[in-house]
N, C-alpha and C positions, 0 to 999 in steps of 0.2 A: 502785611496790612493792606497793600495796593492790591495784592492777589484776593484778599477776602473780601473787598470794593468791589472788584472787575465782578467777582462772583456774585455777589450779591446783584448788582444790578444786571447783569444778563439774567439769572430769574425772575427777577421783578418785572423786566421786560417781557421775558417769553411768559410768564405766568398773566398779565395785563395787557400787551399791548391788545389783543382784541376785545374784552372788555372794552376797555376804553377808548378803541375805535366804532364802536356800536353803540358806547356811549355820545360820541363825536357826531356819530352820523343820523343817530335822530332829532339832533340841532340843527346839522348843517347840512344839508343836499348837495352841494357841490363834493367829489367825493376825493379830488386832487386837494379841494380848500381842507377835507377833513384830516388827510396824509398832513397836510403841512401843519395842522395844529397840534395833531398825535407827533408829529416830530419834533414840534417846539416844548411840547411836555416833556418828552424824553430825554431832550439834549438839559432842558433846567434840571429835571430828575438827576441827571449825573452829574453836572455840575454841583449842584447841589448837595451830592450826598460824598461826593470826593472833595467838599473843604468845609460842608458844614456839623452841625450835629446829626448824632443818630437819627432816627424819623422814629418815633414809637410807632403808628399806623401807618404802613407806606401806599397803602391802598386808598386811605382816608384823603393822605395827602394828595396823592396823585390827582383822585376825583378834583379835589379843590383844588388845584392849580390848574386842569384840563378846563373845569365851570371858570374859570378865569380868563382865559387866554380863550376860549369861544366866545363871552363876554367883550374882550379889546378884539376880537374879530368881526363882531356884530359892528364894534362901534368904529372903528375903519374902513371898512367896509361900503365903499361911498357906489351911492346908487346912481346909476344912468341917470341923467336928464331927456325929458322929451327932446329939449331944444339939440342937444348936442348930437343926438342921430336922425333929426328930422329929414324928412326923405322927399326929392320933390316927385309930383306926381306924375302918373304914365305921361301924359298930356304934353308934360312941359311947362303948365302953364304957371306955375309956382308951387310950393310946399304944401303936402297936402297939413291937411289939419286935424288936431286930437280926433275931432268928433270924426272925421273920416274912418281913422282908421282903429277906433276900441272897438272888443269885443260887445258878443251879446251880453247884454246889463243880467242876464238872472243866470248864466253862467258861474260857476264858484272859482273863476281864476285869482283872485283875493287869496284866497287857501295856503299858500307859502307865505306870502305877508303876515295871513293871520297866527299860524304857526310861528314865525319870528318874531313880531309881535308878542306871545305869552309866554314864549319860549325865554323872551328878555326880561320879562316879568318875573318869572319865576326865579331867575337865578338872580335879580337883582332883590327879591322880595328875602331867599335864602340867603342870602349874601349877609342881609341887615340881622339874621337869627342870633343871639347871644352861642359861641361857639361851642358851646355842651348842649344844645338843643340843635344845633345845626350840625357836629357829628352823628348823634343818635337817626335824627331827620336822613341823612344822607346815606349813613348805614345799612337802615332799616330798608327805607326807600329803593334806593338807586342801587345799591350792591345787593340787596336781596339778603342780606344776613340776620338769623333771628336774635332776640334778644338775649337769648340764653348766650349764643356766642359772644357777642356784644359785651356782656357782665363779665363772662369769662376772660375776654380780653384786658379788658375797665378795670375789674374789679367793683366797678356800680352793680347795686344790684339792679335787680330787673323789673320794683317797681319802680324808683328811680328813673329807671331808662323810658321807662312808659309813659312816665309825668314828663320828662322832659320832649319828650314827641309829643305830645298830648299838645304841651304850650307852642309847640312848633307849628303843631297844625292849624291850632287857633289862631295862632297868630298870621299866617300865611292865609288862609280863610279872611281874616279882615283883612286883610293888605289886597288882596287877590280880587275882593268883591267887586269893586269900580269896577273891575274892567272886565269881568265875566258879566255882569248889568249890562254896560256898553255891548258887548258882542251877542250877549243877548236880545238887543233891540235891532239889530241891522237886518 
C-alpha cells in the first residue's frame, strides 16, 4: 500500500510540478519565493494523500491548495517601509525625502503592484465561487481542459458544465467590476 503511495505521488509530481510552477510564477515574480510555495504544495500534497482520503481530481486539488498558499503568501508578505530603509543624503545634511527620491510620475513602475493587486482579487473573488462552478471555472480556465474531458471525468454532462462556468463568469464579472472601473480611471 506505502509502495502504491510513494508511486503515486512521484507521478503526480513529475507529471505537475511544472505546471504548477508556471502557474506559481505568473503570480509571483520572485522566482526562489515561487520554489518555496511549489514546495509547500508538495510536501501538503504528500502529507495529505499518505493519511488522508483518496483525492478524486489530484490536479483539481493541487491547483486549489497552490491558489491558497500564494494567497497566505501575498498576505504575509509584509512590504518595506519608506521609513525603515530611509537613506541619508550625499550631503550629510540629513535624510533625504520621498519627494527626493520617486520615479518619473508617468513611468508605469506601479505594474507589479497592479498585477498583485488583481491577481488577489481574482483568487479571492474564485475563492467565494460555489465549489461546482469553481471546479469547472478552474478546469476549463487554468488547466486548459475541454469540457468533453471534464464530463468524462464528472460524469456531468457538458451542458451542465457550461451553465456552471457560465454563472462563474458572471459572477466573477460582477465581483471584479469595481476594480477594473478603479484601474480604469488611473
Amino acid at each position: 500500500m506505502a509502495s502504491e503511495q510513494n508511486e503515486r505521488i512521484k507521478q503526480t509530481v513529475e507529471k505537475e510540478r511544472q505546471r504548477l510552477l508556471h502557474f506559481i510564477r505568473k503570480r509571483v515574480d520572485n522566482v526562489a519565493d515561487a520554489e518555496d510555495i511549489l514546495q509547500d504544495v508538495l510536501f501538503q500534497f504528500t502529507q495529505y494523500l499518505r493519511v488522508g482520503p483518496n483525492i478524486n481530481s489530484l490536479t483539481g486539488w493541487l491547483f486549489a491548495v497552490t491558489r491558497n498558499r500564494i494567497t497566505d503568501w501575498f498576505r504575509k508578505k509584509k512590504e518595506d517601509r519608506f521609513s525603515d530603509t530611509a537613506l541619508p543624503s550625499v550631503e550629510g545634511d540629513g535624510p533625504l525625502y520621498l519627494s527626493d527620491i520617486l520615479p518619473d510620475t508617468a513611468a508605469k513602475t506601479d505594474e507589479p503592484l497592479v498585477r498583485k493587486i488583481i491577481a488577489e482579487a481574482i483568487m479571492e473573488a474564485t475563492d467565494e465561487l460555489p465549489e461546482e462552478q469553481r471546479y469547472v471555472f478552474l478546469q476549463h480556465e487554468v488547466e486548459g481542459r475541454s469540457f468533453k474531458d471534464i464530463s468524462a471525468e464528472t460524469g456531468i454532462s457538458v451542458n451542465t458544465l457550461l451553465s456552471r462556468k457560465r454563472y462563474a463568469v458572471l459572477y466573477l464579472r460582477e465581483k471584479l467590476a469595481a476594480l477594473y472601473k478603479e484601474l480604469m480611471n488611473d
